[in-house]
C-alpha positions in Angstrom: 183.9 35.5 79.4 187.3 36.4 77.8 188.2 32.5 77.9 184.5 32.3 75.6 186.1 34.7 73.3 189.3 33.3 73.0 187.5 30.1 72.0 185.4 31.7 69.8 187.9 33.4 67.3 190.6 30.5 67.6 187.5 28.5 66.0 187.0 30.8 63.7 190.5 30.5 62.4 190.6 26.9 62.2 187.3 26.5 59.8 188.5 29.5 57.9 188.6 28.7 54.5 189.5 30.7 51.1 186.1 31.7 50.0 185.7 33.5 53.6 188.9 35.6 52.7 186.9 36.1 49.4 183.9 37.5 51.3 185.7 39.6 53.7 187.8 41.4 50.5 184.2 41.5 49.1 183.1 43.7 52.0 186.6 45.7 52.2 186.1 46.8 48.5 182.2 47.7 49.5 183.0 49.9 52.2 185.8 51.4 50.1 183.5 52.5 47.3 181.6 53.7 49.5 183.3 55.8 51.9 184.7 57.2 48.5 181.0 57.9 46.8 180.4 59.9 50.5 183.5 61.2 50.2 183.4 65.9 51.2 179.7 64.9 52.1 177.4 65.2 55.2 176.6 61.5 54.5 180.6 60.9 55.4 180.5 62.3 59.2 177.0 60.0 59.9 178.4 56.9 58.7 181.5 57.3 60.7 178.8 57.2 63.7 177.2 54.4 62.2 180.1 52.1 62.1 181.3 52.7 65.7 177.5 51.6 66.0 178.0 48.6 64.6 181.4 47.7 65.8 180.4 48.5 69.3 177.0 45.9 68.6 179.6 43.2 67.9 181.8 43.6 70.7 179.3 43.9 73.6 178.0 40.7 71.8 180.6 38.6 72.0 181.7 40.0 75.7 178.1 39.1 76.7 176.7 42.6 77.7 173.4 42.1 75.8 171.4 45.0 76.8 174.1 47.0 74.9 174.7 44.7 71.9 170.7 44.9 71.9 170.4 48.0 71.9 173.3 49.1 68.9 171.6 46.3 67.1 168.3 48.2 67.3 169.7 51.2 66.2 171.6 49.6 63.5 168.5 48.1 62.0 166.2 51.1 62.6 169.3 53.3 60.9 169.4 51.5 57.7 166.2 53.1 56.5 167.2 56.5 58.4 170.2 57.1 56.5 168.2 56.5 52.7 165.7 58.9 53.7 168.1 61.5 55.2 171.0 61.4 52.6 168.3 60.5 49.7 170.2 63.6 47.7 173.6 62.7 48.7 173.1 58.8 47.9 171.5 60.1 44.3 175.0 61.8 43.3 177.0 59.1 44.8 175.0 56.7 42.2 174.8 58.9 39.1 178.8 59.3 39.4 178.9 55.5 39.7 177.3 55.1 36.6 179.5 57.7 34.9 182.6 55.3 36.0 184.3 58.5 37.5 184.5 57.2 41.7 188.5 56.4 41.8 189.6 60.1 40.5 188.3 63.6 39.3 188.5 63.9 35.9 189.8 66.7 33.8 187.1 68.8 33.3 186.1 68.5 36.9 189.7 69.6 38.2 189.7 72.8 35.6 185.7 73.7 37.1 187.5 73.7 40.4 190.2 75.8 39.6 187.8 78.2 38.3 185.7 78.2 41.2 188.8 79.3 42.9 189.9 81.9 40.6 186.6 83.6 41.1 186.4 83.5 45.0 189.8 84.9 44.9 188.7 87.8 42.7 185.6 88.6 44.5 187.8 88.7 47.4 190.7 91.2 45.8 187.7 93.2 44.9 186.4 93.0 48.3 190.0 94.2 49.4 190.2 97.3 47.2 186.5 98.8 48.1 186.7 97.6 51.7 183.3 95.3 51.5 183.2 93.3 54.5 183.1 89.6 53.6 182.8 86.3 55.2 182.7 83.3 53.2 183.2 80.0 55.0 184.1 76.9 52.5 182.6 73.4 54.0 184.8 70.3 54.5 185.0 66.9 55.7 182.3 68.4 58.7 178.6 69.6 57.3 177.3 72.7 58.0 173.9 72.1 57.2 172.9 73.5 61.1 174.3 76.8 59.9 173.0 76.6 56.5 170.1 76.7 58.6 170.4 80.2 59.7 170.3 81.7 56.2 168.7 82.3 53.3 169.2 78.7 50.7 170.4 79.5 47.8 172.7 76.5 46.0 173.6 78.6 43.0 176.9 77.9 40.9 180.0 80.1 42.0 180.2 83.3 39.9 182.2 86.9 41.0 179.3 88.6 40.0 177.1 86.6 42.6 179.5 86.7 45.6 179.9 90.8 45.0 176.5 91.2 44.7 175.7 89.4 48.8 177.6 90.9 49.9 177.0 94.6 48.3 176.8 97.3 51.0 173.3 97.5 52.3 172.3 94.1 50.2 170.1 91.9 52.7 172.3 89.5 53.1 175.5 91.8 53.4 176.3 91.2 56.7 175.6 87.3 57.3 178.1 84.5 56.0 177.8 83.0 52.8 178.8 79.1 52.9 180.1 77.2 49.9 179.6 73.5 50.1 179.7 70.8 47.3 180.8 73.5 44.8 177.8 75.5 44.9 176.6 78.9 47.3 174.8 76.9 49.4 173.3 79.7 51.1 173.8 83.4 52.6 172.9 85.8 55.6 174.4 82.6 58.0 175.0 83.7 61.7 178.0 81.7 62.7 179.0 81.1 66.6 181.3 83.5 68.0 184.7 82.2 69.7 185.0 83.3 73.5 188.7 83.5 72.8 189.9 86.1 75.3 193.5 86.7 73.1 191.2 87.7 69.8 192.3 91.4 69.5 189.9 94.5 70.6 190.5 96.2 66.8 188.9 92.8 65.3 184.9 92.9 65.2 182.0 90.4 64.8 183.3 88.9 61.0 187.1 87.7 62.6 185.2 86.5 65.9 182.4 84.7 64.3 185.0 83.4 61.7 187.3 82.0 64.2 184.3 80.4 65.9 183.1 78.8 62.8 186.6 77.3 62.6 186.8 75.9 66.4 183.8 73.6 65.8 184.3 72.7 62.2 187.1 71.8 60.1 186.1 74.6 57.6 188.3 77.3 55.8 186.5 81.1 56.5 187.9 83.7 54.8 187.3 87.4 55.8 187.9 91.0 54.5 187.5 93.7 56.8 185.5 96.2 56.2 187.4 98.8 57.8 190.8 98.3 56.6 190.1 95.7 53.4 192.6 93.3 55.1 192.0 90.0 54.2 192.1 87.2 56.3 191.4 83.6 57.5 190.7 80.8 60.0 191.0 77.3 60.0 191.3 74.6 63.0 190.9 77.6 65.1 193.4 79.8 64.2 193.4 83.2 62.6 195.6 84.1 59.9 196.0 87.8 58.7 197.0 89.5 55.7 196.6 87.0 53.5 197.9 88.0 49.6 196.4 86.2 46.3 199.0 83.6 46.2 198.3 82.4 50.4 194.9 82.9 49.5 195.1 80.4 46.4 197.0 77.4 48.7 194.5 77.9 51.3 191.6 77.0 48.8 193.2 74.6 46.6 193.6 73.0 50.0 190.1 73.4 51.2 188.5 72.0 47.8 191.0 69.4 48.3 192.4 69.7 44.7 195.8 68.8 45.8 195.1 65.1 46.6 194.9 64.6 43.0 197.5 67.2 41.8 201.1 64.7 42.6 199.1 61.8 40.8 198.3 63.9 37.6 202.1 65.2 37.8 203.7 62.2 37.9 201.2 60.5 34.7 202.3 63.6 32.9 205.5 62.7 33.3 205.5 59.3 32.7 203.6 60.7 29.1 206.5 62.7 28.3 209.1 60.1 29.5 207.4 57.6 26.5 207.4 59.9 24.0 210.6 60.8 24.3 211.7 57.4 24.3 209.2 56.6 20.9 210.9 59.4 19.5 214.3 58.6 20.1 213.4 55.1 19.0 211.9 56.9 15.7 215.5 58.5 15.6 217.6 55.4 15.9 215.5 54.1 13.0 
């Protein structure tokens, strides 16, 4: 069986010819656009699942176990359709940005929205602090949260102060659930979260830190909370709780979280490069 294999891919390299390394960068490119048009989707985590699928398919084939590779080829070709119908919204964004041109980089405008869906969480949250509103706020990731979503009330509504103070308002219906933000938009409100079993949790900490840190032990979320009792704010992420957080920690953690970072070092260094040829068109202007 291995000896089969052996054969198999050494005469695979000896017909391999230029327009099959054409055809494979072909496919590289595909999968890179679109892992990138999934990119901080729910779509992202299924197709992961989907191409251990297909690898596996291909392996078992070639070793010979054929109920296996049968059966990954069955779900392969079944999934196809599956993933349309399921991530019909998802693949509808990925296609209108596609024909904006915008798939290698966020532009701009895009990274200024961002920053001002930031400034406003953090100054519902200060506000939060000062009246001691209890607050949970969990900000999706790479990992979807459309289970919790779930357990809510739907509301996909743009970010605004006015909108987060207003959930969680004493006595507001939705007051004491969490409110998750996904894709830029209050995706919902009133969530119950899991609550972490973790023994070492503190007795003075209630249901928001426990259900936060929860949240953050099966997901790869940011949760922010502000503690109704004392107004201290806090947060979790990868399972760990972090308290008394101040404005500036606060800022990092999101600008993390919306991942506006990644593109931060590459604006820096254009802006730089800007600067560097002007000065150097100016002192040529000088020189003149």
């Amino acid at each position: 069986m291995f000896d089969e294999l052996i054969s198999t891919l050494s005469h695979s390299f000896q017909n391999f010819r230029l327009l099959d390394a054409v055809d494979i960068a072909a496919v590289v490119v595909l999968i890179y656009f679109l892992l990138k048009l999934t990119a901080r989707t729910r779509a992202m985590q299924v197709l992961k699942g989907f191409g251990i699928i297909i690898v596996l398919a291909q392996v078992t084939g070639l070793i010979g176990m054929n109920t296996i590779a049968w059966l990954a080829n069955y779900i392969v070709n079944a999934g196809a359709l599956v993933l349309i119908i399921l991530f019909q919204p998802e693949l509808r964004r990925a296609l209108e940005r596609l024909g904006r041109g915008n798939i290698l980089d966020r532009n701009m405008s895009e990274y200024n929205e961002i920053q001002a869906q930031i400034d406003k969480i953090i100054a519902s949250c200060l506000y939060f602090s000062k009246t001691r509103t209890g607050a949970l706020i969990v900000i999706e990731n790479r990992i979807g949260l459309r289970d919790i979503m779930e357990t809510g009330t739907r509301i996909n509504a743009d970010i605004m102060s006015e909108l987060i103070e207003n959930i969680f308002f004493i006595n507001a219906p939705l007051h004491d659930g969490a409110m998750i933000i996904s894709d830029g938009k209050i995706a919902a409100a009133g969530c119950f979260l899991p609550l972490s079993d973790n023994r070492l949790l503190g007795q003075d900490l209630g249901t928001r830190h426990r259900a936060a840190l929860g949240i953050s032990e099966v997901s790869d979320s940011l949760t922010i909370i502000v503690s109704e009792e004392t107004g201290v704010i806090s947060i979790t992420k990868d399972g760990k709780l972090i308290r008394y957080i101040d404005a500036r920690a606060l800022r990092e953690a999101l600008v993390s979280a919306f991942r506006l970072d990644e593109g931060r070092g590459k604006r820096a260094r254009q802006r730089k490069e800007r600067k560097s040829l002007q000065g150097k068109d100016m002192r040529g202007h000088e020189e003149e």
